[in-house]
N, CA and C of each residue as an Amber inpcrd file, in Angstrom:
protein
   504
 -11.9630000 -67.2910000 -11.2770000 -13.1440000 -66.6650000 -11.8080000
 -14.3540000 -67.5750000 -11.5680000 -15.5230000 -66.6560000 -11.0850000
 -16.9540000 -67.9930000 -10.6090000 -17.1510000 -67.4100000 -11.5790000
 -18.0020000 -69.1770000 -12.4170000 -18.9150000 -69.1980000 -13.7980000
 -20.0440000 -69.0510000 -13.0710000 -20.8750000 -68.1760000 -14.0640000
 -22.4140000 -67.5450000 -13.7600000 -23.3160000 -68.5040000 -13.6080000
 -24.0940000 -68.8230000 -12.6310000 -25.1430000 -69.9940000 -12.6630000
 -26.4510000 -68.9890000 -12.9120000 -26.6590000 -69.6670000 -14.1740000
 -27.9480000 -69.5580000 -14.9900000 -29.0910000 -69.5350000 -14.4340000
 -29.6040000 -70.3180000 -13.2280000 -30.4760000 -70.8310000 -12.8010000
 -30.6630000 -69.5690000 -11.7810000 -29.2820000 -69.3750000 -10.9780000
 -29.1400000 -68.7210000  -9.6780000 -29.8290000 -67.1230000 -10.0130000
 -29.3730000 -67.0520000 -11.4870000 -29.2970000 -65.6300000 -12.2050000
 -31.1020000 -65.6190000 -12.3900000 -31.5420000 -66.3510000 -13.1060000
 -32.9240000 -66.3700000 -13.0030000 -33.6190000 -65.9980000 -11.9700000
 -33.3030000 -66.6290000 -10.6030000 -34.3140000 -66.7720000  -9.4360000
 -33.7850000 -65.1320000  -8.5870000 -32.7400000 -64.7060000  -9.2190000
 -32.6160000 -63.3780000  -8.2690000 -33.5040000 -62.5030000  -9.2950000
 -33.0530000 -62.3100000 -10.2110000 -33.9730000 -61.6520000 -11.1480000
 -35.6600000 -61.9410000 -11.2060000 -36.0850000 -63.2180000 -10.7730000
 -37.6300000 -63.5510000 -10.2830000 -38.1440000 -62.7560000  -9.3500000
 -37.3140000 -62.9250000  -8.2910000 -37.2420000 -62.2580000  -6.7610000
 -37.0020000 -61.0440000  -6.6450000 -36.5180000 -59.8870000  -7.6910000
 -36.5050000 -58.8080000  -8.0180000 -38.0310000 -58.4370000  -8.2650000
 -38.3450000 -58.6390000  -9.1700000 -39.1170000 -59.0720000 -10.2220000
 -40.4860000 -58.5390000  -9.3450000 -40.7310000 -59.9440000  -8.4530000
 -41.8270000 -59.9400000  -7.3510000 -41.8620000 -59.1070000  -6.2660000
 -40.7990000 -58.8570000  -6.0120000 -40.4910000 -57.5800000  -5.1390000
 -41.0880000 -56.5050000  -5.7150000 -41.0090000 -56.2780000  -6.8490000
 -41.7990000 -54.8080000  -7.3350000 -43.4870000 -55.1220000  -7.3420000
 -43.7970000 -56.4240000  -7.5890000 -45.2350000 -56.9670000  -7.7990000
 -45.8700000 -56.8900000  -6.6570000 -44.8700000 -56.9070000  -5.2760000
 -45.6810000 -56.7500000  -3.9140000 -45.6420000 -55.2270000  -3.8540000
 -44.7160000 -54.4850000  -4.5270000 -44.9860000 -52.8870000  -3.6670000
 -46.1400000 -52.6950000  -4.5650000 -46.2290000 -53.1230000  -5.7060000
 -47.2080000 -52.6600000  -6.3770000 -48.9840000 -52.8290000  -5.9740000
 -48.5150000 -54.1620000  -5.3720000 -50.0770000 -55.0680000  -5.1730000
 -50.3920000 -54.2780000  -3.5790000 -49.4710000 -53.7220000  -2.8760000
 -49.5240000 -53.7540000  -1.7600000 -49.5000000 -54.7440000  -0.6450000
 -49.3330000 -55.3890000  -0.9650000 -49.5650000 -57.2600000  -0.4580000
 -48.2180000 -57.4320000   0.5240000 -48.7360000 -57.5920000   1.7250000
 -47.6400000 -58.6570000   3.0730000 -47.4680000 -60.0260000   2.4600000
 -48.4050000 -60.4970000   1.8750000 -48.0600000 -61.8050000   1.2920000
 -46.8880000 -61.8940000   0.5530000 -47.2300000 -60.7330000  -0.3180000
 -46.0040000 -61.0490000  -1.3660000 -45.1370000 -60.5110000  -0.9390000
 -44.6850000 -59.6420000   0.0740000 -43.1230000 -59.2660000   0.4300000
 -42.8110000 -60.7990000   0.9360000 -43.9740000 -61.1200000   1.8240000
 -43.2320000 -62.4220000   2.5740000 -42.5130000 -63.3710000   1.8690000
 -42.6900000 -63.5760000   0.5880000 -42.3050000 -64.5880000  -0.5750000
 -41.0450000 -64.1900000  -0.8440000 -40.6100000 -62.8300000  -0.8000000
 -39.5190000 -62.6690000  -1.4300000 -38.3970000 -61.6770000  -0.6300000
 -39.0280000 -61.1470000   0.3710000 -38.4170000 -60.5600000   1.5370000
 -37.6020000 -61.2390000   2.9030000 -36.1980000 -61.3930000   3.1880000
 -36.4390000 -61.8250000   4.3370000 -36.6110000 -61.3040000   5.2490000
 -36.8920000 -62.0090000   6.6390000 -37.9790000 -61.9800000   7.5030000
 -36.7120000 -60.3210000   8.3340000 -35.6460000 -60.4640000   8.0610000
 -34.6190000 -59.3950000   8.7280000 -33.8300000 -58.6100000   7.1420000
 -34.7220000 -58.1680000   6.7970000 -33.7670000 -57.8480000   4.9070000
 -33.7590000 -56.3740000   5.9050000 -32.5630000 -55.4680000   5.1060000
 -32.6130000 -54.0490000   5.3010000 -32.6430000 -53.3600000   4.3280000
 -33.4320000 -52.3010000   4.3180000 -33.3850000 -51.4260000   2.7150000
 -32.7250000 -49.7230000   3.3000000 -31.5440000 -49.8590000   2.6650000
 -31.0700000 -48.2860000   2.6530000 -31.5600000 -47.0640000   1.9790000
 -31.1790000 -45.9900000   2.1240000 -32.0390000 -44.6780000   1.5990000
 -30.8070000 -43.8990000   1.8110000 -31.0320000 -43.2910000   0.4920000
 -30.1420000 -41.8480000   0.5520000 -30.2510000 -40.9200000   1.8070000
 -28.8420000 -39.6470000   2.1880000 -29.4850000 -39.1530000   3.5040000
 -30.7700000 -38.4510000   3.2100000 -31.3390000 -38.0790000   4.4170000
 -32.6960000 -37.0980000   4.6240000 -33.5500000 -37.9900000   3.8910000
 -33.4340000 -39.4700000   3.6140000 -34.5910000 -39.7130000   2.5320000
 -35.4350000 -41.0310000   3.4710000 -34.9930000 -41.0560000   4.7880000
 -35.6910000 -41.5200000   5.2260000 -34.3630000 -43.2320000   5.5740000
 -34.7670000 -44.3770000   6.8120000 -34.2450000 -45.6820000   6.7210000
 -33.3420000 -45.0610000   7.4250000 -32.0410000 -46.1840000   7.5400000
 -32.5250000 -47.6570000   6.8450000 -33.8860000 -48.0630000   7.6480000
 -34.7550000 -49.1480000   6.7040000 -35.8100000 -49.3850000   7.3630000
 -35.3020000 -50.8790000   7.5480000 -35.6160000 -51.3940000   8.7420000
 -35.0030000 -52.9480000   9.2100000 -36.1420000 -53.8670000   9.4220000
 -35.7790000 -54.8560000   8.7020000 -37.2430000 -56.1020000   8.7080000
 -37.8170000 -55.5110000   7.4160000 -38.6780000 -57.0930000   7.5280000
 -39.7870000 -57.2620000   6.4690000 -40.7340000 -56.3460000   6.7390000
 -41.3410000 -56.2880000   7.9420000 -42.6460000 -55.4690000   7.9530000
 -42.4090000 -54.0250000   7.9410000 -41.0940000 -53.8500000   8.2380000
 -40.9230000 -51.8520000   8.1690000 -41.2390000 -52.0740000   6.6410000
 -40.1530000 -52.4020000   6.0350000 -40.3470000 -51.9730000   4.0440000
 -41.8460000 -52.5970000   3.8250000 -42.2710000 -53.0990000   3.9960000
 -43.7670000 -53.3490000   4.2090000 -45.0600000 -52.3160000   4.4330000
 -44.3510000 -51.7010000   5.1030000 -45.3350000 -50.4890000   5.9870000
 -44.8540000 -49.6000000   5.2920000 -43.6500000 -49.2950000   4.9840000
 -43.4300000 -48.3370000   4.2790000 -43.6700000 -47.5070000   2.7600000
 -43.8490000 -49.0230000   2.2180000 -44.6540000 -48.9080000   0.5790000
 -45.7400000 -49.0500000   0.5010000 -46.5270000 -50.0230000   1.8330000
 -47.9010000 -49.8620000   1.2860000 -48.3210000 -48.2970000   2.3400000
 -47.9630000 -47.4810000   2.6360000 -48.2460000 -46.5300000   3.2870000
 -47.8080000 -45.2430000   1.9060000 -47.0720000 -45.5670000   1.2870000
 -47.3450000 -44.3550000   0.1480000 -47.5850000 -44.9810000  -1.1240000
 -48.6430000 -46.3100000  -1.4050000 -49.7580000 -46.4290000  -1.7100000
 -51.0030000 -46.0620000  -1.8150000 -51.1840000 -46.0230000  -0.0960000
 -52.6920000 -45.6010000   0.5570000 -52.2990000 -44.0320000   0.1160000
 -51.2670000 -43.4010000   0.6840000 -51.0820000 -42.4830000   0.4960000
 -50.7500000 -41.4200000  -0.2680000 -49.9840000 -41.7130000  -1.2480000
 -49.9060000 -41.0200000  -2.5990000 -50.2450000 -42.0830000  -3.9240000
 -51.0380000 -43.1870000  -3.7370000 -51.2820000 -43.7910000  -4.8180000
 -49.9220000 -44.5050000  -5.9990000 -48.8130000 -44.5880000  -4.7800000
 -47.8190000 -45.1010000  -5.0810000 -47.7500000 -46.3780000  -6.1330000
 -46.9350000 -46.2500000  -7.2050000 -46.3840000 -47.6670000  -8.3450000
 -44.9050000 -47.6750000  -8.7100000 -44.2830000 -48.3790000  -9.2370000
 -43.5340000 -48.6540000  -9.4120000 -43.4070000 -49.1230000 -10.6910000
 -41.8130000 -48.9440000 -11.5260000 -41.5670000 -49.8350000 -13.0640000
 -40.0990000 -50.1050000 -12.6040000 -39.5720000 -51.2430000 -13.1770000
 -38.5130000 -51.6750000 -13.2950000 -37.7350000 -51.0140000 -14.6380000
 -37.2910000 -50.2620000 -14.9400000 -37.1350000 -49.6120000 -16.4010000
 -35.8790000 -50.0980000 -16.9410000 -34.5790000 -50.8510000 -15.5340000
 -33.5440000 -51.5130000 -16.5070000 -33.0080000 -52.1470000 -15.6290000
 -32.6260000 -53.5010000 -15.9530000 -32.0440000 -54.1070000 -14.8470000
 -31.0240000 -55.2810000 -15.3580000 -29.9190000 -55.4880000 -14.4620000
 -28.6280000 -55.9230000 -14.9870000 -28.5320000 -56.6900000 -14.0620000
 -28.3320000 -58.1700000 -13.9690000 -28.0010000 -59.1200000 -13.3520000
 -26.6620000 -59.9930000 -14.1200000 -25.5500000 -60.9230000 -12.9930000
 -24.7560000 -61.4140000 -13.6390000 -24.8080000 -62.5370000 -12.9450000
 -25.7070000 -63.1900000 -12.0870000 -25.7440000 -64.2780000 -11.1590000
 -25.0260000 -63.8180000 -10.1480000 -24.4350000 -62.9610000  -9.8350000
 -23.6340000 -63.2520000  -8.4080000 -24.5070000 -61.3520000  -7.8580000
 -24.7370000 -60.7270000  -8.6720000 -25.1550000 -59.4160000  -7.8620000
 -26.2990000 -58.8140000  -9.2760000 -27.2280000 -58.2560000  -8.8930000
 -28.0910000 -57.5590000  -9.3190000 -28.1550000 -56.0950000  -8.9360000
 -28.6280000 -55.0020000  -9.9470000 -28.7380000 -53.6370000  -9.7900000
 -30.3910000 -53.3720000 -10.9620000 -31.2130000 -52.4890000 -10.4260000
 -32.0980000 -52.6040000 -11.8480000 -32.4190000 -50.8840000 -11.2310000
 -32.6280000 -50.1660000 -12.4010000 -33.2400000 -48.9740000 -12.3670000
 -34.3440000 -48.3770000 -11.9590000 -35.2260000 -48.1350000 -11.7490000
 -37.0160000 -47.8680000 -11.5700000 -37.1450000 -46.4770000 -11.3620000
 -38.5200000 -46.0990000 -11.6430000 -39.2290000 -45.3540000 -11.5410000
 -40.3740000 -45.2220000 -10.1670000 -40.4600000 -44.4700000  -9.5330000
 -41.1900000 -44.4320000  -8.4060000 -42.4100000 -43.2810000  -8.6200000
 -43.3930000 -43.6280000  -8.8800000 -44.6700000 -42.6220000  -9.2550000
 -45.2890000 -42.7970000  -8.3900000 -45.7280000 -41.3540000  -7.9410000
 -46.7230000 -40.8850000  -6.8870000 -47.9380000 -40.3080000  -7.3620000
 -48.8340000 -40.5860000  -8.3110000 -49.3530000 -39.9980000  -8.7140000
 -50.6390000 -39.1820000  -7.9870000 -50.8900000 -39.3520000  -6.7060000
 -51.7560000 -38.5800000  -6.4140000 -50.9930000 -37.3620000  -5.8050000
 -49.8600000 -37.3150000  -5.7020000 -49.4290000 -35.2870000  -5.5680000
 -47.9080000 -35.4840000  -6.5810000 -48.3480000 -36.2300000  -8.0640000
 -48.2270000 -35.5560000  -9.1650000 -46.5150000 -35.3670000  -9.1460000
 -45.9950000 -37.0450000  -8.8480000 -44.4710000 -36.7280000  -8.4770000
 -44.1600000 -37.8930000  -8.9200000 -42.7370000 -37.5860000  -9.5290000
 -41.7960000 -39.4440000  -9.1760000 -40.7060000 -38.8770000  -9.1860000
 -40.1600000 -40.2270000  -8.9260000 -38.7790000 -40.2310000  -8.4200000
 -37.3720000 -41.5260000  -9.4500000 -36.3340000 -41.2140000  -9.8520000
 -35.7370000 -42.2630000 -10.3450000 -34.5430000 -42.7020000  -9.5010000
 -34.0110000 -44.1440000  -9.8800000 -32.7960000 -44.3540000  -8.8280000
 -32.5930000 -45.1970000  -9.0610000 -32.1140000 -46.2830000  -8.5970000
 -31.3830000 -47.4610000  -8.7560000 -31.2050000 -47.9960000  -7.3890000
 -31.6120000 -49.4860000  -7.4530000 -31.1400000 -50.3850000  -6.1470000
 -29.7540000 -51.2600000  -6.4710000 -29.0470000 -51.7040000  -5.8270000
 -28.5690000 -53.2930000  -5.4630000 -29.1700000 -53.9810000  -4.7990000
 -29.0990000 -55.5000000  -4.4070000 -29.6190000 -56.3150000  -4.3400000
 -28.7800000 -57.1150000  -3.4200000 -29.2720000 -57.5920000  -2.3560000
 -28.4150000 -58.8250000  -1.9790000 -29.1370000 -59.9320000  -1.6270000
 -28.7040000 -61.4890000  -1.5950000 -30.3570000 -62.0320000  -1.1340000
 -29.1450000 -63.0820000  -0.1590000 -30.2730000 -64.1080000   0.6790000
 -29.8700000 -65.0560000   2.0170000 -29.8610000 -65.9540000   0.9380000
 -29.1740000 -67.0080000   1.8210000 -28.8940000 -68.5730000   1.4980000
 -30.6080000 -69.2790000   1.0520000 -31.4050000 -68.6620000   1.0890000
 -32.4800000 -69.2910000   1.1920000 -32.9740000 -68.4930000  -0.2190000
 -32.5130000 -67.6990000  -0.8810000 -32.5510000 -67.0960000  -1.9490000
 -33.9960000 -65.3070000  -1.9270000 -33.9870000 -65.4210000  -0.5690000
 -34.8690000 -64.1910000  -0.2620000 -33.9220000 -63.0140000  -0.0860000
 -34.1200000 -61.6740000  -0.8510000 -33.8620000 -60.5930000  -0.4540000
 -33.6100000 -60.4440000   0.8130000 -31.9850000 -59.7940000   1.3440000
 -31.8270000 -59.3140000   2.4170000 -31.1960000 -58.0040000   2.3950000
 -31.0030000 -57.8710000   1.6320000 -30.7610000 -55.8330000   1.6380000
 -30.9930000 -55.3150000   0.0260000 -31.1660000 -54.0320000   0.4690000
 -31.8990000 -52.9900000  -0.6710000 -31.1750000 -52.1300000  -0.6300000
 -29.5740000 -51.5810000  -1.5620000 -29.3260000 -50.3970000  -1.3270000
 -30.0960000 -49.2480000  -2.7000000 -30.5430000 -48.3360000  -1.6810000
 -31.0700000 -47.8130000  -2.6220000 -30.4340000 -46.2870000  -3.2760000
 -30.6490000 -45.9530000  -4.4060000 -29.5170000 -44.4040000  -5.0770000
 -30.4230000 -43.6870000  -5.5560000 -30.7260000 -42.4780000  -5.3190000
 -31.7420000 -41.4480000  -5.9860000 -31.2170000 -40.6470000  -7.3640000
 -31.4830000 -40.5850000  -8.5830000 -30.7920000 -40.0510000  -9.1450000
 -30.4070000 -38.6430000  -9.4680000 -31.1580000 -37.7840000  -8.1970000
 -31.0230000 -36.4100000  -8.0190000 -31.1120000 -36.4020000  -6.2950000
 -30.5490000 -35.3010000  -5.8000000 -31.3250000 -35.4750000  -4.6030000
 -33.0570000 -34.9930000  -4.6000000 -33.4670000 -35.2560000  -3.7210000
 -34.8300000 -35.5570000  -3.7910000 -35.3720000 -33.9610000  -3.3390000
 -36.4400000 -33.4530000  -4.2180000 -36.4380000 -32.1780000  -3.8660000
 -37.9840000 -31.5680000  -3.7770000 -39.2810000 -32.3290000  -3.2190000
 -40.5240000 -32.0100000  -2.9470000 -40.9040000 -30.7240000  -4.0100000
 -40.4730000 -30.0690000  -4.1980000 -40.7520000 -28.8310000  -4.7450000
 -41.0460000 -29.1740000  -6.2500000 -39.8710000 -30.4160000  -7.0300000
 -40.2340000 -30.7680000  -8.6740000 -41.3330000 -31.8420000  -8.4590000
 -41.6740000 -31.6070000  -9.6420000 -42.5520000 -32.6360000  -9.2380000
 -42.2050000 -34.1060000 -10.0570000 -40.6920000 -34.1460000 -10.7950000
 -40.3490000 -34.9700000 -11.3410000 -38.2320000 -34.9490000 -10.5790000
 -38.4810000 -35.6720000  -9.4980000 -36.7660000 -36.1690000  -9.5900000
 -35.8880000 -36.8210000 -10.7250000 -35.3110000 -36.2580000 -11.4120000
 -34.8420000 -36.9060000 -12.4930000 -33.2070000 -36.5360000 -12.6300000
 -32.2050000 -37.1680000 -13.6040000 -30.9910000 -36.9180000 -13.7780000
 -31.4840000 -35.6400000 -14.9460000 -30.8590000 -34.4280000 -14.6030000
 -30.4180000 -33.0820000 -14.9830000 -30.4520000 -33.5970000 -16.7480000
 -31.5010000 -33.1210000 -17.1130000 -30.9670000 -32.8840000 -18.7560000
 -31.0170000 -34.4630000 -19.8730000 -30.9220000 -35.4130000 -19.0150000
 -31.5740000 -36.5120000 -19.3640000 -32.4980000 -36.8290000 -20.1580000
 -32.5160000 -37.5420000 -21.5000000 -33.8460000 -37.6660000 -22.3890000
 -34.4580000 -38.8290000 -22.1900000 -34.7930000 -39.0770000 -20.5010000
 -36.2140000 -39.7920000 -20.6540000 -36.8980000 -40.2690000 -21.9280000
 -37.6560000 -39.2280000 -21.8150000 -39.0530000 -39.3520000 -23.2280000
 -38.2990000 -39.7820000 -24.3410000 -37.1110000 -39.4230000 -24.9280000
 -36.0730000 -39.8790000 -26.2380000 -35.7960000 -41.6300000 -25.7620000
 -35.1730000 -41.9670000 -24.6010000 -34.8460000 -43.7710000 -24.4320000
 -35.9840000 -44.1450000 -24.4040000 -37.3360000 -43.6650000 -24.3320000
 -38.6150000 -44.5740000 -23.9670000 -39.1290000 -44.7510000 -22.5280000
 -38.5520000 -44.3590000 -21.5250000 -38.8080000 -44.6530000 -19.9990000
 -40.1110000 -44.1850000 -19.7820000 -40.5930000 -44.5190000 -18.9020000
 -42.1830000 -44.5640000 -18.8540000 -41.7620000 -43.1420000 -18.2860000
 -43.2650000 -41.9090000 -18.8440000 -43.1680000 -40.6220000 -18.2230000
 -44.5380000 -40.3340000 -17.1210000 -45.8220000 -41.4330000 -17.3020000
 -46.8950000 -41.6600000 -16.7140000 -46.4520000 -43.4120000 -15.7630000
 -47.5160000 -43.3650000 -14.3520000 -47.8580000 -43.9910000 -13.8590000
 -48.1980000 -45.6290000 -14.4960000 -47.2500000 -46.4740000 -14.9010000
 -48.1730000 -47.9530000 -14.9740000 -49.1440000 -48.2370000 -15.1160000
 -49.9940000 -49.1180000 -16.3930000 -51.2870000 -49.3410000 -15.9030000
 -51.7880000 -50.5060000 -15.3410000 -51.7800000 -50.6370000 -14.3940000
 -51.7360000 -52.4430000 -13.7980000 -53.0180000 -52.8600000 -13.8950000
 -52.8600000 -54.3750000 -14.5750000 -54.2960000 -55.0080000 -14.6360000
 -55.0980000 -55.1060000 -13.7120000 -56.0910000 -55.4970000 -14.1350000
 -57.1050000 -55.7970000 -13.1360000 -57.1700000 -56.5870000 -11.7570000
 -56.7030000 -57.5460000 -12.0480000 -56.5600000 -58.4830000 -10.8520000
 -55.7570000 -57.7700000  -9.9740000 -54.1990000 -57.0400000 -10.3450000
 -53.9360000 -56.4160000  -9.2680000 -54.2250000 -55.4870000  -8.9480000
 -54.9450000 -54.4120000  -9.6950000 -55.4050000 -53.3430000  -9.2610000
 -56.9020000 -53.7480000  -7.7440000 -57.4980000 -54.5780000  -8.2850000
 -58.7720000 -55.3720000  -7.2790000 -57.6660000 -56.1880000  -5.8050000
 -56.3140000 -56.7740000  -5.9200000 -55.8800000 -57.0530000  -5.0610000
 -54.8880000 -55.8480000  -3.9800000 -54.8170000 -54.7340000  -5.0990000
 -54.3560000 -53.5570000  -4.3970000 -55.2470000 -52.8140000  -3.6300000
 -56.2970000 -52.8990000  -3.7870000 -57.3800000 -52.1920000  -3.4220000
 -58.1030000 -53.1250000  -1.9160000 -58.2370000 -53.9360000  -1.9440000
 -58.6020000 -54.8800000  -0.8750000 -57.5750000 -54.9820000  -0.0340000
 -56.1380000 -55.1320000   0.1610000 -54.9300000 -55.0010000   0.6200000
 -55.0720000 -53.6950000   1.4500000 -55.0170000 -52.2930000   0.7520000
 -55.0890000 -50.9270000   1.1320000 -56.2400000 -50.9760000   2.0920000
 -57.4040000 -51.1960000   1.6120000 -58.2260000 -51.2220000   3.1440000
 -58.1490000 -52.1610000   3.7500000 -57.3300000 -53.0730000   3.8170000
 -57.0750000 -53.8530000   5.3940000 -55.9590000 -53.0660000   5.6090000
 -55.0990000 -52.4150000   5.2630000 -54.4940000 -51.6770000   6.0340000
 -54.8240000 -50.5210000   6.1850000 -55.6790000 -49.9310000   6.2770000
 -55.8160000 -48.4000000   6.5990000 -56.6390000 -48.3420000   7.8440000
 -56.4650000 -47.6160000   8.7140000 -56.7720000 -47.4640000  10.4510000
 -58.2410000 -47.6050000  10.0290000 -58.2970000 -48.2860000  11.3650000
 -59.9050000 -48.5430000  11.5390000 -60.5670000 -47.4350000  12.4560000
């Protein structure tokens, strides 16, 4: 049996953590911190991926940012030092949608994220405007039912980010 290193358990859970702080910020910087440079993130079928490299999942979140005003919440997450899984919420709020699911986690010797599997908790269906598990009391556990309100600083670093990336 491997005993849980405390420390190890921390820094994946950090690196989780910041991973949501870059989709949020929109920021190449911050994937770079916590992404590696070859991580892969999986997707349910028809849902798009796998996307390979840092800069695809890169392009890919800050593109439904620019584009649907994309955020993110971490709403539950379970680490034991050797593997991580955390829940989230995916809000689109400019066409009035989210999505729920669950990742795993795997990270390199260097302690950077190298794969993302990701689980939708419905299949994904454009038409609701809320993907959710069937019958589920959300609003009763507390899970966020609105968009995040992110402070200032990142909202001003999301915003400067988005227009350096948007076509010139």
């Amino acid at each position: 049996m491997t005993v849980p290193d405390p420390d190890r358990r921390d820094r994946m859970i950090a690196a989780v953590r910041a991973y949501f702080d870059a989709c949020n910020a929109a920021s190449r910087e911050r994937f770079a911190t916590v992404l590696s440079d070859d991580c892969v993130h999986w997707f349910p079928p028809e849902a798009g991926g796998p996307y390979r490299g840092r800069d695809a999942i890169a392009d890919l979140w800050i593109g439904f940012v620019r584009a649907k005003g994309s955020c993110w919440t971490i709403d539950r997450l379970v680490c034991d030092g050797q593997e991580i899984c955390v829940e989230w919420t995916h809000f689109k709020p400019e066409v009035a949608e989210r999505i729920r699911g669950s990742e795993w986690y795997t990270f390199g010797a260097d302690g950077k994220i190298d794969g993302i599997w990701a689980h939708y908790a419905s299949p994904r269906d454009p038409g609701r405007p809320a993907n959710e598990l069937e019958g589920f009391d959300y609003a009763g556990l507390a899970y966020p039912l609105d968009p995040p309100e992110l402070d200032a600083d990142l909202l001003t670093e999301r915003a400067r980010n988005v227009a350096a990336e948007s076509p010139a």
